[in-house]
N, C-alpha and C positions, 0 to 999 in steps of 0.2 A: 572389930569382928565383922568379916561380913553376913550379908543378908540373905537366907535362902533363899532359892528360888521361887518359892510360892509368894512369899514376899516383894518379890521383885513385880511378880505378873499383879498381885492386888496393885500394886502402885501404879503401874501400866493398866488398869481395867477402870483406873480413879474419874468419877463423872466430873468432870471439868464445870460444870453448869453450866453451860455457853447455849445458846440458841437464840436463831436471827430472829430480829424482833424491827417491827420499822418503828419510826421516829423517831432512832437515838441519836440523829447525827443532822444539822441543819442542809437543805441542799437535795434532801431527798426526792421531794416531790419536783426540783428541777430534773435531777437523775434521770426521773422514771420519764420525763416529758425527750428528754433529750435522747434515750434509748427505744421511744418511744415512734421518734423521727427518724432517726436512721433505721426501725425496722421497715416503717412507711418507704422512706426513700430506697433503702433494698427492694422491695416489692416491689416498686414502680422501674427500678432498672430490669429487672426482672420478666416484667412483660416487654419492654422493648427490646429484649433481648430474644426471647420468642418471639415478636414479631420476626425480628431480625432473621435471625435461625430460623422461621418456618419459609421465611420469602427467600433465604438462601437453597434452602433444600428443594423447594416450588423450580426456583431458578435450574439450579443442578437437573435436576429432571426432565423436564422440558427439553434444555438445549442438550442433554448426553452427558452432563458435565458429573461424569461419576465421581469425582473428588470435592465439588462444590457440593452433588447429591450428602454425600458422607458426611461433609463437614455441617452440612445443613443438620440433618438428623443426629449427630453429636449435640450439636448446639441448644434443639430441644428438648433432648432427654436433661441435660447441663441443667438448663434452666427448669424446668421442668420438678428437678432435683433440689435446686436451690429455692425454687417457690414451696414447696414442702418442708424445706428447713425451716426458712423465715415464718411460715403460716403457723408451726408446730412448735419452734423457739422454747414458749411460754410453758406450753404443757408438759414438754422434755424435761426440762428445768425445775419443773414442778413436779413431775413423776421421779423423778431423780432425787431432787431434796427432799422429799418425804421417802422415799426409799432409804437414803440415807440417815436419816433422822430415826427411824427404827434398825438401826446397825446395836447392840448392846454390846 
């Protein structure tokens, strides 16, 4: 016999019990060191990327070079963008998972 519909959605509405909890798994506290470093080393490409991008655009200007000017000021808004992602990562992530976590 099957099952009505109201039936079907309790089963689909069923609290699984699940919520992330640290230190259920060994390794963790590496994890966190190791995503910790590649946020640092993003950061750090990141400024020399503006450096880059602001002395290309500097360059472009100067000599007329409206295609180097362009790419120059591309380049800083880029990075510029990505140093706001990297900086932000943590809080995203965290504004998100708690977002999510009161979904009912």
């Amino acid at each position: 016999m099957p099952l009505p519909l109201a039936d079907h959605v309790i089963q689909l509405a069923f609290d699984p019990g699940i919520s992330p909890q640290g230190g259920g798994l060994p390794g963790l506290a590496v994890l966190k060191n190791v995503v910790n470093s590649i946020n640092m080393f993003g950061i750090i490409a990141v400024v020399g990327a503006l450096a880059v991008s602001l002395g290309v655009w500097a360059w472009g200007h100067h000599t007329g070079g409206h295609q180097a000017e362009a790419n120059g000021k591309k380049g800083a808004v880029v990075a510029a963008g990505a140093a706001l992602g990297l900086g932000a990562a943590n809080g995203i992530v965290a504004f998100f998972s708690t977002l999510g976590s009161q979904v009912q």
